[in-house]
Biopython code that builds the backbone (N, CA, C, O; Angstrom):
import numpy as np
from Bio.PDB.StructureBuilder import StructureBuilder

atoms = [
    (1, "UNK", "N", (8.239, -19.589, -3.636)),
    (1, "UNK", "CA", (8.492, -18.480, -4.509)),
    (1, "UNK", "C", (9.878, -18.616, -5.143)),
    (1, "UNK", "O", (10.050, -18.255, -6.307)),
    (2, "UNK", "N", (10.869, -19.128, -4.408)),
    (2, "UNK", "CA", (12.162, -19.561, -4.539)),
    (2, "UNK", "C", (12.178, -19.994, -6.044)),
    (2, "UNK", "O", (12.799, -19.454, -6.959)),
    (3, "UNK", "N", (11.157, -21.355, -6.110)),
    (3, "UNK", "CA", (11.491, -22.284, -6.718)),
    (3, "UNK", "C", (10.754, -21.936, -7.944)),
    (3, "UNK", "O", (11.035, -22.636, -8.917)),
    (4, "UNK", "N", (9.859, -20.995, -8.121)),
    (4, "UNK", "CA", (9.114, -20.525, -9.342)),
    (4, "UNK", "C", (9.705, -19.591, -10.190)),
    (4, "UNK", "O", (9.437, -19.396, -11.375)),
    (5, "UNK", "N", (10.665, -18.934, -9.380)),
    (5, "UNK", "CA", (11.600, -17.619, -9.808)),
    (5, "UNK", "C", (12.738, -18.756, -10.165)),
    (5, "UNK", "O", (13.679, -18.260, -10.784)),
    (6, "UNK", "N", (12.831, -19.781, -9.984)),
    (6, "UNK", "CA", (14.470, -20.367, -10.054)),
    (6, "UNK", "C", (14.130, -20.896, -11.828)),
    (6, "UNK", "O", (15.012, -20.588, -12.629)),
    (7, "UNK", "N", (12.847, -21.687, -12.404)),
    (7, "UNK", "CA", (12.336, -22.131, -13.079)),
    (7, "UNK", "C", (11.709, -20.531, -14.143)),
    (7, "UNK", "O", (10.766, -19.750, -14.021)),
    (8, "UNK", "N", (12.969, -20.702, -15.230)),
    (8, "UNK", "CA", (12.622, -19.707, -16.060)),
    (8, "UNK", "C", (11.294, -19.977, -17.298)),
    (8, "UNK", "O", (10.985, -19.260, -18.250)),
    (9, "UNK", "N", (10.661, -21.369, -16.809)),
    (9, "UNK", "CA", (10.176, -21.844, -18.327)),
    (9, "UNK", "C", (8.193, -21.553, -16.701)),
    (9, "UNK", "O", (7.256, -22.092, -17.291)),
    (10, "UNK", "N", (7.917, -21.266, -15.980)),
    (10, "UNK", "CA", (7.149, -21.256, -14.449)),
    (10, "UNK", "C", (6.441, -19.761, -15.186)),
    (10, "UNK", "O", (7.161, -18.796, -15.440)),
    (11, "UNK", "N", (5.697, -19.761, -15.325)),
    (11, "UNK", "CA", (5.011, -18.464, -15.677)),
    (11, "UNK", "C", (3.545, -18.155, -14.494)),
    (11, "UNK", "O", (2.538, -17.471, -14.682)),
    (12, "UNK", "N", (3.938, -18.922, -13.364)),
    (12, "UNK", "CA", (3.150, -18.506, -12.092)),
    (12, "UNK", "C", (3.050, -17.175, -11.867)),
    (12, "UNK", "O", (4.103, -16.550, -11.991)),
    (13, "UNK", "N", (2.006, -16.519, -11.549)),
    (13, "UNK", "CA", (1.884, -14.932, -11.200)),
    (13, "UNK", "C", (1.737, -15.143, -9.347)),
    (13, "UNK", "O", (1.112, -15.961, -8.671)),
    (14, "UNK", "N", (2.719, -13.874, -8.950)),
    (14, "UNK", "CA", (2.263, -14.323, -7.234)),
    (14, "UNK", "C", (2.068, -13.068, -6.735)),
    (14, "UNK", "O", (2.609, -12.075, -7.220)),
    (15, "UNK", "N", (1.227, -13.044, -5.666)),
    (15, "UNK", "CA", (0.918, -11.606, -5.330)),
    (15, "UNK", "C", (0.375, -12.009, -3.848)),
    (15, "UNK", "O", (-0.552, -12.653, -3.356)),
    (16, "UNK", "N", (1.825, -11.029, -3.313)),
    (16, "UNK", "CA", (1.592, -11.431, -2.042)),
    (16, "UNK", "C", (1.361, -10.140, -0.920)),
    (16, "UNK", "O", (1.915, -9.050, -1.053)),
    (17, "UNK", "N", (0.570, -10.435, 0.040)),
    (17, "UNK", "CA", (0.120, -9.419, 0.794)),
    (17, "UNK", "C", (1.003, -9.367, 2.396)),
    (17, "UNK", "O", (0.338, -9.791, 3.341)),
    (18, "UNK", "N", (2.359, -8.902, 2.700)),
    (18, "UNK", "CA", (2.742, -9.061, 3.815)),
    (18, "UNK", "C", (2.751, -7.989, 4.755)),
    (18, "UNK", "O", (3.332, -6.905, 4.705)),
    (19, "UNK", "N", (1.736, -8.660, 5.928)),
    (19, "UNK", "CA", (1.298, -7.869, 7.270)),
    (19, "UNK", "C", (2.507, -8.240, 8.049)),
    (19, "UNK", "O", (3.232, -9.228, 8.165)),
    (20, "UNK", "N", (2.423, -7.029, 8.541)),
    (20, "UNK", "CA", (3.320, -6.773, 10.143)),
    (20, "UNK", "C", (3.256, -5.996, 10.783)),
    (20, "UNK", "O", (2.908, -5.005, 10.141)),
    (21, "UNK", "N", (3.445, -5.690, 12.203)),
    (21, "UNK", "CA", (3.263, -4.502, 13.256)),
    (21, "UNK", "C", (4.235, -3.557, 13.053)),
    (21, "UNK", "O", (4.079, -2.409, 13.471)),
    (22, "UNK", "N", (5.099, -3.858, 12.533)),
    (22, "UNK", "CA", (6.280, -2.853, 12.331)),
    (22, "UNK", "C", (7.613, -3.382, 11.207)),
    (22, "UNK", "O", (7.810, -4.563, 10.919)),
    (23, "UNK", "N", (8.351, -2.325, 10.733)),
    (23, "UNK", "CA", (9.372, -2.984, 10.036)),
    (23, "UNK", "C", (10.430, -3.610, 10.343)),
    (23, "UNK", "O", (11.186, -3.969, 9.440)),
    (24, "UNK", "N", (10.642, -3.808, 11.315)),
    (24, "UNK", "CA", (11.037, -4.583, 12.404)),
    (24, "UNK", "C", (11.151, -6.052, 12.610)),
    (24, "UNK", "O", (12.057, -6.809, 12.962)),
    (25, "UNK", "N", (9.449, -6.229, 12.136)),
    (25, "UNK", "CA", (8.755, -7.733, 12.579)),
    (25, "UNK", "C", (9.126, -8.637, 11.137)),
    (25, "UNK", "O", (9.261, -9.858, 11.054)),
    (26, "UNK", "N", (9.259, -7.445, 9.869)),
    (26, "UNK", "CA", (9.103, -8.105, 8.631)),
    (26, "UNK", "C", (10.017, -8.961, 8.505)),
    (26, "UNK", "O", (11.191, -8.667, 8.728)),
    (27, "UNK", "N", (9.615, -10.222, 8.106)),
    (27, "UNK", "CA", (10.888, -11.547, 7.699)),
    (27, "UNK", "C", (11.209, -11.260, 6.905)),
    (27, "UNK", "O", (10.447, -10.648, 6.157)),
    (28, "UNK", "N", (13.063, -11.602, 6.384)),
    (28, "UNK", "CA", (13.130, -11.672, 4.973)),
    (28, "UNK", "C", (12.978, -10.800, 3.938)),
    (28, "UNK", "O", (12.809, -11.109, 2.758)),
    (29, "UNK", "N", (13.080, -9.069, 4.668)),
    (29, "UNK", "CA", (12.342, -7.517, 3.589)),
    (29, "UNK", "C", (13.234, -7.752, 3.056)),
    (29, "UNK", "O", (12.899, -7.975, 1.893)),
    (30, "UNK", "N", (14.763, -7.906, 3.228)),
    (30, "UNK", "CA", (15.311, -7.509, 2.095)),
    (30, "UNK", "C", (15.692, -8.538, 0.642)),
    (30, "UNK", "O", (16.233, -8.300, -0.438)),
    (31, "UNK", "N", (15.335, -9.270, 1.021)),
    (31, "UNK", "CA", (14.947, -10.480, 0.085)),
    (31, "UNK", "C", (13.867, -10.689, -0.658)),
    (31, "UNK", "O", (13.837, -11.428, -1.641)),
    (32, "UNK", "N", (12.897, -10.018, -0.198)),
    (32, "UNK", "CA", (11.610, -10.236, -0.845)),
    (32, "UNK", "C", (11.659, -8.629, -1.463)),
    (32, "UNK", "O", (11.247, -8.670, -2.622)),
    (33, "UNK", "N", (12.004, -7.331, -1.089)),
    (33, "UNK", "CA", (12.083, -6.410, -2.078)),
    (33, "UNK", "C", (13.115, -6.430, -3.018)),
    (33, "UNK", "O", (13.445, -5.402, -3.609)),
    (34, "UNK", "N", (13.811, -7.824, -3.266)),
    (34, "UNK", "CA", (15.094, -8.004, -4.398)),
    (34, "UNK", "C", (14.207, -8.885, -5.389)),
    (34, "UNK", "O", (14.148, -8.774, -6.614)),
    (35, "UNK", "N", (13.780, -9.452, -4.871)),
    (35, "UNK", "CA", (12.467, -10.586, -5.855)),
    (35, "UNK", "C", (11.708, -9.779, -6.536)),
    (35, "UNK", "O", (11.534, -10.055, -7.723)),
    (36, "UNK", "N", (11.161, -8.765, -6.059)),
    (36, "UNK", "CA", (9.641, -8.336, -6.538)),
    (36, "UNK", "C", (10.472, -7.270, -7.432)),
    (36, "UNK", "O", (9.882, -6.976, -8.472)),
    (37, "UNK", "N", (11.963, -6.509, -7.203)),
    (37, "UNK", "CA", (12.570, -5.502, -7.967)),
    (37, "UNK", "C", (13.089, -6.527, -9.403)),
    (37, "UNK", "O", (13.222, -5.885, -10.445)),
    (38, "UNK", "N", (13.363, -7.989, -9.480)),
    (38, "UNK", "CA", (14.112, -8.568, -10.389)),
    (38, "UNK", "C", (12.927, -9.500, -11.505)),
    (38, "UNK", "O", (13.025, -9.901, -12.665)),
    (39, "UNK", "N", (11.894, -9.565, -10.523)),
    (39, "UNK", "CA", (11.385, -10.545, -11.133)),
    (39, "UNK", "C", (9.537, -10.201, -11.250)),
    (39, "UNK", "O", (8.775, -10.433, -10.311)),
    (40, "UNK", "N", (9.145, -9.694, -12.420)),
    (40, "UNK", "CA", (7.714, -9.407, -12.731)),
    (40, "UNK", "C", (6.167, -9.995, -12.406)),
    (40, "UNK", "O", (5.039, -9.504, -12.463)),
    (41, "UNK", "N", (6.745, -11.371, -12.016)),
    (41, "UNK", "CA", (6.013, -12.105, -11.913)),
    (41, "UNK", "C", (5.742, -12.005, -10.231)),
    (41, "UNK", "O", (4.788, -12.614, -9.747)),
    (42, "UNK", "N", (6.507, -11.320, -9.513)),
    (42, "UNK", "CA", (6.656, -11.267, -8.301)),
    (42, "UNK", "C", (5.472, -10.078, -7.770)),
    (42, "UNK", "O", (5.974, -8.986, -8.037)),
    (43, "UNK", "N", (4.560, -9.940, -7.339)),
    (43, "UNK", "CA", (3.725, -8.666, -6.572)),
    (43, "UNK", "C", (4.108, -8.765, -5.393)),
    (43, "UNK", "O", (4.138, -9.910, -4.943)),
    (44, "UNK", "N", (4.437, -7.877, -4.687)),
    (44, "UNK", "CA", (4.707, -8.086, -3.157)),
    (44, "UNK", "C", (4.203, -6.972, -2.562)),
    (44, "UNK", "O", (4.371, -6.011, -3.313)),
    (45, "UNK", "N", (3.710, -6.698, -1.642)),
    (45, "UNK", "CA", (3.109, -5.237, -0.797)),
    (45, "UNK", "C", (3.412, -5.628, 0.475)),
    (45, "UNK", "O", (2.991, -6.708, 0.890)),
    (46, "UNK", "N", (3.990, -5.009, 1.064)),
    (46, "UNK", "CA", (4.586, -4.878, 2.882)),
    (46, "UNK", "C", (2.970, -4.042, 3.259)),
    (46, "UNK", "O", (2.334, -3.446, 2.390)),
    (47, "UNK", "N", (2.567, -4.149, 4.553)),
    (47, "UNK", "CA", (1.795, -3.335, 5.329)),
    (47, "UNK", "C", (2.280, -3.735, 6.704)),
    (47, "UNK", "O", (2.581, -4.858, 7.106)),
    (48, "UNK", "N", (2.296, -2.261, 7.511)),
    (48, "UNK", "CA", (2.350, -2.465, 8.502)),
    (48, "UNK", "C", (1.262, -1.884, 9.607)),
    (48, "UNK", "O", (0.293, -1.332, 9.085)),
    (49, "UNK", "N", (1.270, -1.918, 10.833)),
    (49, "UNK", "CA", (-0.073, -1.452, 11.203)),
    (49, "UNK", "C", (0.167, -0.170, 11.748)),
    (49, "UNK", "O", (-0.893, 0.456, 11.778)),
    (50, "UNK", "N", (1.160, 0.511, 12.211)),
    (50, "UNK", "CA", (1.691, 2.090, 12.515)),
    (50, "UNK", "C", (2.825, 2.457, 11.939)),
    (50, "UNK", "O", (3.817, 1.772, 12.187)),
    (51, "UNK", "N", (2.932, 3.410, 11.198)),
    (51, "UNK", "CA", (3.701, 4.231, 10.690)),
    (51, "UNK", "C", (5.571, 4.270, 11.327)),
    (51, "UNK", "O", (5.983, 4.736, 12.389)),
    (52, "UNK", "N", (5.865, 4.020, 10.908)),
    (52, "UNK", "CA", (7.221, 4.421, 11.670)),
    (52, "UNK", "C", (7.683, 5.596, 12.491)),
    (52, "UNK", "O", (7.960, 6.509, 11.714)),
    (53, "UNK", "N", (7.905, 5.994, 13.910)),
    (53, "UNK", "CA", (7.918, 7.365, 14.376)),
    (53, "UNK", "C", (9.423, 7.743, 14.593)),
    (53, "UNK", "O", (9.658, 8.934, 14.800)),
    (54, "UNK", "N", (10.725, 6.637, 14.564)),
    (54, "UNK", "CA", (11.622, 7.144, 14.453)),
    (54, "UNK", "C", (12.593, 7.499, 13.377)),
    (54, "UNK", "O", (13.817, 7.362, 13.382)),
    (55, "UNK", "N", (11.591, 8.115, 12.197)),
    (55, "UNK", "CA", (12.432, 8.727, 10.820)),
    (55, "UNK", "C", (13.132, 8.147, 10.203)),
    (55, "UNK", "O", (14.160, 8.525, 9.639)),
    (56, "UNK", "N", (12.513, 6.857, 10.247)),
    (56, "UNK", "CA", (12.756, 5.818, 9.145)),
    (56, "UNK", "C", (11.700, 5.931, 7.907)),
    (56, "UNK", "O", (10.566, 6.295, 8.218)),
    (57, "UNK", "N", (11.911, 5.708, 6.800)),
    (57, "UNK", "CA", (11.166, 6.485, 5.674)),
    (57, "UNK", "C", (10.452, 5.015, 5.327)),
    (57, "UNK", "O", (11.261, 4.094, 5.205)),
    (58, "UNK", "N", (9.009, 4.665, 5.149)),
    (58, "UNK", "CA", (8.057, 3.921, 4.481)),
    (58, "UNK", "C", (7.488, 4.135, 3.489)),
    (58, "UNK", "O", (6.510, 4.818, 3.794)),
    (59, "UNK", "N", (7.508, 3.941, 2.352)),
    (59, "UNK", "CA", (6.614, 4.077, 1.371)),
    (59, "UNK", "C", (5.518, 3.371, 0.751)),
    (59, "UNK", "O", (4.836, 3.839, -0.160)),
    (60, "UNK", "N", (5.321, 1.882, 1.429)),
    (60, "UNK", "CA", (4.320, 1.091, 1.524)),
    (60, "UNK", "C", (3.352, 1.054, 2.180)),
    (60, "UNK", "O", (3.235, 2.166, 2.694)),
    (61, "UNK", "N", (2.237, 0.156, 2.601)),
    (61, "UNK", "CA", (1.315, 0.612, 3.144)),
    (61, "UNK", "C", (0.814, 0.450, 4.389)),
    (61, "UNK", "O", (0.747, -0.721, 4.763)),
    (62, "UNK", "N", (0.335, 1.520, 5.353)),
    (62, "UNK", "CA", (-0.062, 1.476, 6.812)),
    (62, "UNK", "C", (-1.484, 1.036, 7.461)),
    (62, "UNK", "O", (-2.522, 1.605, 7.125)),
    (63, "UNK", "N", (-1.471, 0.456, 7.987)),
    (63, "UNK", "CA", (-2.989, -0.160, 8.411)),
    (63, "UNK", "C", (-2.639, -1.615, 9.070)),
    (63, "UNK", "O", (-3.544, -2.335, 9.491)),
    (64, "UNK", "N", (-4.984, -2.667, 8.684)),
    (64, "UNK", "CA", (-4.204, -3.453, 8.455)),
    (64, "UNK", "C", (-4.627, -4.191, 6.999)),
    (64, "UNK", "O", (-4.495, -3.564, 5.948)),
    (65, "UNK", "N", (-5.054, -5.327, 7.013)),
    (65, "UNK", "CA", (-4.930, -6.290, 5.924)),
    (65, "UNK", "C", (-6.877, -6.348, 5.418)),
    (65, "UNK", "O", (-7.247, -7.522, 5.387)),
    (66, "UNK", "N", (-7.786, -5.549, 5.136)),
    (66, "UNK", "CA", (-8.894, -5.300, 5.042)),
    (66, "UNK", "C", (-9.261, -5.807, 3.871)),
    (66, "UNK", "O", (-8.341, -5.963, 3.068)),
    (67, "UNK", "N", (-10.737, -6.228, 3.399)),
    (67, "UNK", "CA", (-11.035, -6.443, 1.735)),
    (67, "UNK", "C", (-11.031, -5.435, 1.089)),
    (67, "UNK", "O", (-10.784, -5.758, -0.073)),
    (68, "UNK", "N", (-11.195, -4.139, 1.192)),
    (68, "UNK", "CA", (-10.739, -3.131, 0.272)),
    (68, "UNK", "C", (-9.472, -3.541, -0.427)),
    (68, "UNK", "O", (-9.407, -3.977, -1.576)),
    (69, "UNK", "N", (-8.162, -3.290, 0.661)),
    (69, "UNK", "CA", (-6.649, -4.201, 0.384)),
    (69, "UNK", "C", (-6.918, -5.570, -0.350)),
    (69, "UNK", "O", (-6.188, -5.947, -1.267)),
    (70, "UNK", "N", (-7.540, -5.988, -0.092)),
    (70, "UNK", "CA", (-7.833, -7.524, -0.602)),
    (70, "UNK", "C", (-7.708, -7.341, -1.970)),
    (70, "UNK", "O", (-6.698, -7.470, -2.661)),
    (71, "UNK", "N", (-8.631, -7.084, -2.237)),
    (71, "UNK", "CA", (-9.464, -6.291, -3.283)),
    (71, "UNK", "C", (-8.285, -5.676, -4.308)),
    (71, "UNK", "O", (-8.020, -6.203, -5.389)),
    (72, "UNK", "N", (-7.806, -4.810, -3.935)),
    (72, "UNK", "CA", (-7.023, -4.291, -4.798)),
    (72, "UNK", "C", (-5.827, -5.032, -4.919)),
    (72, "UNK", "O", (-5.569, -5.130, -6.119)),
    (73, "UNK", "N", (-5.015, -5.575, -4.252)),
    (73, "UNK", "CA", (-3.714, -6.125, -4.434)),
    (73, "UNK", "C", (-3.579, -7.827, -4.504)),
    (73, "UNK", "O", (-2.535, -8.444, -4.717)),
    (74, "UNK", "N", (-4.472, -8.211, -4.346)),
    (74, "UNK", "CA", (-4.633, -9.892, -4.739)),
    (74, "UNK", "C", (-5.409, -9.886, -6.583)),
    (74, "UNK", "O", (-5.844, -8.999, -7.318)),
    (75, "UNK", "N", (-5.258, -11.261, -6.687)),
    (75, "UNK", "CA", (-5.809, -12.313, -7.869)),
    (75, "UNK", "C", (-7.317, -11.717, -7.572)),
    (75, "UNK", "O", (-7.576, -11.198, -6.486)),
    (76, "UNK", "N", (-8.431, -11.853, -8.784)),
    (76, "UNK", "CA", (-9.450, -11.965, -8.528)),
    (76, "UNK", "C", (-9.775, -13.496, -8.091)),
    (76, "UNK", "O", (-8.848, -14.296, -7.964)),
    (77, "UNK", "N", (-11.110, -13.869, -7.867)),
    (77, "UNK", "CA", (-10.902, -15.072, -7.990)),
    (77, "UNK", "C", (-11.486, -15.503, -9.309)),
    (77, "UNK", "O", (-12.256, -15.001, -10.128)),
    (78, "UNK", "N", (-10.791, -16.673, -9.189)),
    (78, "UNK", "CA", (-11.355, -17.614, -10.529)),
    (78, "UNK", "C", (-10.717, -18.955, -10.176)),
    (78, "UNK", "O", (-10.262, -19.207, -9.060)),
    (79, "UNK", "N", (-10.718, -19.839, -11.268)),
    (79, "UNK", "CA", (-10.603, -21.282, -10.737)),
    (79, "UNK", "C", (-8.705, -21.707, -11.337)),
    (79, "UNK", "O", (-8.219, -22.837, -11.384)),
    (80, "UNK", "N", (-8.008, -20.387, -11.710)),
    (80, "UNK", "CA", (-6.699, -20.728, -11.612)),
    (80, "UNK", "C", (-6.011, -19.994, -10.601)),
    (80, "UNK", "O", (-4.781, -20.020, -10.549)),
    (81, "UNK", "N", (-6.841, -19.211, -9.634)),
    (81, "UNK", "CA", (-6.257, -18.531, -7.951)),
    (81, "UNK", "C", (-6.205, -19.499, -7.214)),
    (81, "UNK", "O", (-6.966, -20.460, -7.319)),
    (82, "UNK", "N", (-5.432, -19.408, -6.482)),
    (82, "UNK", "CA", (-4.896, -19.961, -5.163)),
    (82, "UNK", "C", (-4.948, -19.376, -4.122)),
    (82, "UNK", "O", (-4.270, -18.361, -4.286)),
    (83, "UNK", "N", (-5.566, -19.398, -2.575)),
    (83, "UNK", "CA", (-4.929, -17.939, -2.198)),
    (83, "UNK", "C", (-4.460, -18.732, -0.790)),
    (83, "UNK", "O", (-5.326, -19.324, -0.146)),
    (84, "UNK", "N", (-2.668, -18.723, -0.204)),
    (84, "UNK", "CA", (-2.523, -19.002, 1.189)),
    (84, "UNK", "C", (-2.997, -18.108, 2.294)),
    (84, "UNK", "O", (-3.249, -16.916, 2.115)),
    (85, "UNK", "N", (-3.098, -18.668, 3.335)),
    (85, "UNK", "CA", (-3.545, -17.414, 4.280)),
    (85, "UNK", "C", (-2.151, -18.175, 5.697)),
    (85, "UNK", "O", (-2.065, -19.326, 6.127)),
    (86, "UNK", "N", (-1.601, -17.375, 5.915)),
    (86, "UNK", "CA", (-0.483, -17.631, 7.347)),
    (86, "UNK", "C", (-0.864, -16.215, 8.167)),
    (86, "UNK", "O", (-1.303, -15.115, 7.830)),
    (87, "UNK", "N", (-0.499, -16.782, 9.295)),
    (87, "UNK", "CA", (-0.684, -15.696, 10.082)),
    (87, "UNK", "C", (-1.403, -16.090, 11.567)),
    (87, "UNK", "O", (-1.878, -17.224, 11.639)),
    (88, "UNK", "N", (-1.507, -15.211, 12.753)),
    (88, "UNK", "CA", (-2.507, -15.277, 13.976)),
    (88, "UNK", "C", (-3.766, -15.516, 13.285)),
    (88, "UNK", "O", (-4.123, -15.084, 12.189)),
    (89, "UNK", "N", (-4.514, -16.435, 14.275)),
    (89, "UNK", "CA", (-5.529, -16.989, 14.281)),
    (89, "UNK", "C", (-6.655, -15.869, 13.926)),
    (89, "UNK", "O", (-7.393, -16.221, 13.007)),
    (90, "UNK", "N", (-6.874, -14.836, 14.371)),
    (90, "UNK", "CA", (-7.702, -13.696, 13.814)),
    (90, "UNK", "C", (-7.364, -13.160, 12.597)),
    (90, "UNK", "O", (-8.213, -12.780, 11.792)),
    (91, "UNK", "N", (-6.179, -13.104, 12.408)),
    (91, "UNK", "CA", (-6.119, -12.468, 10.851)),
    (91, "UNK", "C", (-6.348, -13.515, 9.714)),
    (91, "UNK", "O", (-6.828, -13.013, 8.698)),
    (92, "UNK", "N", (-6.102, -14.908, 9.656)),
    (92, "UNK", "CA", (-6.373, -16.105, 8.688)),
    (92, "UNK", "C", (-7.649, -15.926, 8.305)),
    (92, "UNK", "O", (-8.048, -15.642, 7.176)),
    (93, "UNK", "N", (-8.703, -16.222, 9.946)),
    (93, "UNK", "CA", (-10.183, -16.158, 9.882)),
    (93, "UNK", "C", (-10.892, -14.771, 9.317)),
    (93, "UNK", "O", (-11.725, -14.933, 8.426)),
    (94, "UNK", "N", (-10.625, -13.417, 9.766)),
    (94, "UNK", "CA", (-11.063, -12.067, 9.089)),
    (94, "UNK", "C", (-10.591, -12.253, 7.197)),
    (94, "UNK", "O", (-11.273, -11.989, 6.207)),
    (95, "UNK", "N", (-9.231, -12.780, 7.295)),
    (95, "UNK", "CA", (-9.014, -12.729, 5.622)),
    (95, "UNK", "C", (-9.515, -13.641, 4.831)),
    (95, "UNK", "O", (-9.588, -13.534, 3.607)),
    (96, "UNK", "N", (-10.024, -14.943, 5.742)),
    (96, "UNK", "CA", (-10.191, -15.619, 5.023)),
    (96, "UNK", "C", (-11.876, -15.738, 4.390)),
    (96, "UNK", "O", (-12.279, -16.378, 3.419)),
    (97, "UNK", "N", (-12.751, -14.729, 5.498)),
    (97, "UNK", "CA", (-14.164, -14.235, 5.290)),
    (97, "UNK", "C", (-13.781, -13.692, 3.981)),
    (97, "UNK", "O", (-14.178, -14.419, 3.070)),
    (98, "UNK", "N", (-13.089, -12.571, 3.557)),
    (98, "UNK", "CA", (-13.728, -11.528, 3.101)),
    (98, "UNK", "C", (-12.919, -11.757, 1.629)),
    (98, "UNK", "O", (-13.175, -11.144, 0.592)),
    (99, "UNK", "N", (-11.638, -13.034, 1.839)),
    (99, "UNK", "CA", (-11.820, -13.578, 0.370)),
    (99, "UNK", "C", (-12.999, -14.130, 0.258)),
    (99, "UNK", "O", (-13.251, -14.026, -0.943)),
    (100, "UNK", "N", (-14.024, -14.740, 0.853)),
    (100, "UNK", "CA", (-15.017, -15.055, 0.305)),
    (100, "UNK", "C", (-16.092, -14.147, 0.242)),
    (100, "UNK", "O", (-17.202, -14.650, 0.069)),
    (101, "UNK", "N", (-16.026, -13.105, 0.329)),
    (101, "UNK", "CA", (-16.929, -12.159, -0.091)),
    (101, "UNK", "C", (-16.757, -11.369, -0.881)),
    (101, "UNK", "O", (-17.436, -10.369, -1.118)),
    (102, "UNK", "N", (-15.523, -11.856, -1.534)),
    (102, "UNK", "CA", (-14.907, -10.921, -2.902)),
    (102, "UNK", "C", (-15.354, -12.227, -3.739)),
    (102, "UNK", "O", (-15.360, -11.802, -4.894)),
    (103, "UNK", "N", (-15.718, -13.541, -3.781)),
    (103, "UNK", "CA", (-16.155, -14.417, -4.362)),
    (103, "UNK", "C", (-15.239, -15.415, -4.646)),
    (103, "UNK", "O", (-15.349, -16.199, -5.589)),
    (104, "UNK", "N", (-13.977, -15.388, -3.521)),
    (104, "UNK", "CA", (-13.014, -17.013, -3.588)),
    (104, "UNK", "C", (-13.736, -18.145, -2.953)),
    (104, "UNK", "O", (-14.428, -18.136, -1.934)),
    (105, "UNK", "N", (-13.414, -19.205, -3.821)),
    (105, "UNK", "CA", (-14.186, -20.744, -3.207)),
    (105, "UNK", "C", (-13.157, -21.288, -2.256)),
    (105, "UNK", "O", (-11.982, -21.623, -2.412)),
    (106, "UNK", "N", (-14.266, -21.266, -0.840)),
    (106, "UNK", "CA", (-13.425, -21.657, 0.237)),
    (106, "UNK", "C", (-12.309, -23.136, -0.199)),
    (106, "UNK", "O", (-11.141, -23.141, 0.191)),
    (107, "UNK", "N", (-12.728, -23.982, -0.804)),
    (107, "UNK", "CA", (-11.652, -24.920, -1.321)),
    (107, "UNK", "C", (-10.247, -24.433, -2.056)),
    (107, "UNK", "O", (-9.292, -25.194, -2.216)),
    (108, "UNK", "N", (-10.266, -23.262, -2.410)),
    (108, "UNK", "CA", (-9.287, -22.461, -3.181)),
    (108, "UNK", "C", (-8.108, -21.527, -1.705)),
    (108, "UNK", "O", (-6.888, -21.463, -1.853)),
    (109, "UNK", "N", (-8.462, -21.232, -1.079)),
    (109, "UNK", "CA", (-8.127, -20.778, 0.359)),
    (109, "UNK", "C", (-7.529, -21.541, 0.856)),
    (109, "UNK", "O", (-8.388, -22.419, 0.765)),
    (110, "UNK", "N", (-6.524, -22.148, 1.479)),
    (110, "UNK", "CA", (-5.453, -22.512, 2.044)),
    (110, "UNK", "C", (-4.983, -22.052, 2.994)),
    (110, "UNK", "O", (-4.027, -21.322, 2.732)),
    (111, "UNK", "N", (-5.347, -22.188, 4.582)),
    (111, "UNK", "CA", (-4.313, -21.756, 5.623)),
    (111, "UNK", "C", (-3.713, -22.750, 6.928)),
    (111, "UNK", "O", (-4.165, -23.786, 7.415)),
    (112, "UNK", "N", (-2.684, -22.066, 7.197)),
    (112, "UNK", "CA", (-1.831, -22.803, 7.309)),
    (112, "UNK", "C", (-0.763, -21.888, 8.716)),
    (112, "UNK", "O", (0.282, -22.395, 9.126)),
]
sb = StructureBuilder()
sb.init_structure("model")
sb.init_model(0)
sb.init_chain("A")
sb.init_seg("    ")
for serial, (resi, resn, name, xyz) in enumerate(atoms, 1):
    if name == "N":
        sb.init_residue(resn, " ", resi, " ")
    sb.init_atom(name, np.array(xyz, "f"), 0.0, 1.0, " ", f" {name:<3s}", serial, name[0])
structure = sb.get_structure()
């Protein structure tokens, strides 16, 4: 992402879906909400899976990473999507079903 944002002539669109158990766990938030505030090309969505209970304020989204979510905050597919999948072994495999049931070609899917 670094290197697409560094390259002003890169007209890559990225839209990224980042799960975590808490805000806590998130790598890199405040770096990645400076990207997605500077740079258009940047989509970024935090989710976490419970709400914050010590009055810390969230305004992103709670759960977890479902094809509804899919659905709305990713690329459709087509044959210029890409989609990585990182993560525990259950969440790669659940996300990586139900991009294909939104109609991504498993060759297009990437995990890692």
């Amino acid at each position: 992402m670094q290197e697409i944002v560094a390259n002003p002539g890169d007209k890559t669109q990225v839209s990224m879906i980042f799960g975590n158990v808490s805000i806590d766990d998130i790598l890199l938030k405040q770096e990645l909400e400076d990207m997605r505030a500077k740079y258009d090309n940047m989509h970024i969505r935090f989710i976490i899976d419970k709400a914050p209970t010590d009055g810390r304020e969230w305004n992103e989204s709670v759960g977890y990473v479902t094809e509804p979510l899919i659905k709305e905050r990713l690329f459709p597919a087509a044959e210029d999507v890409v989609v990585l999948l990182c993560g525990p072994p259950i969440l790669v495999k659940i996300s990586k079903a139900n991009l294909q049931k939104l109609g991504h070609d498993e060759n297009r899917i990437l995990a890692f």
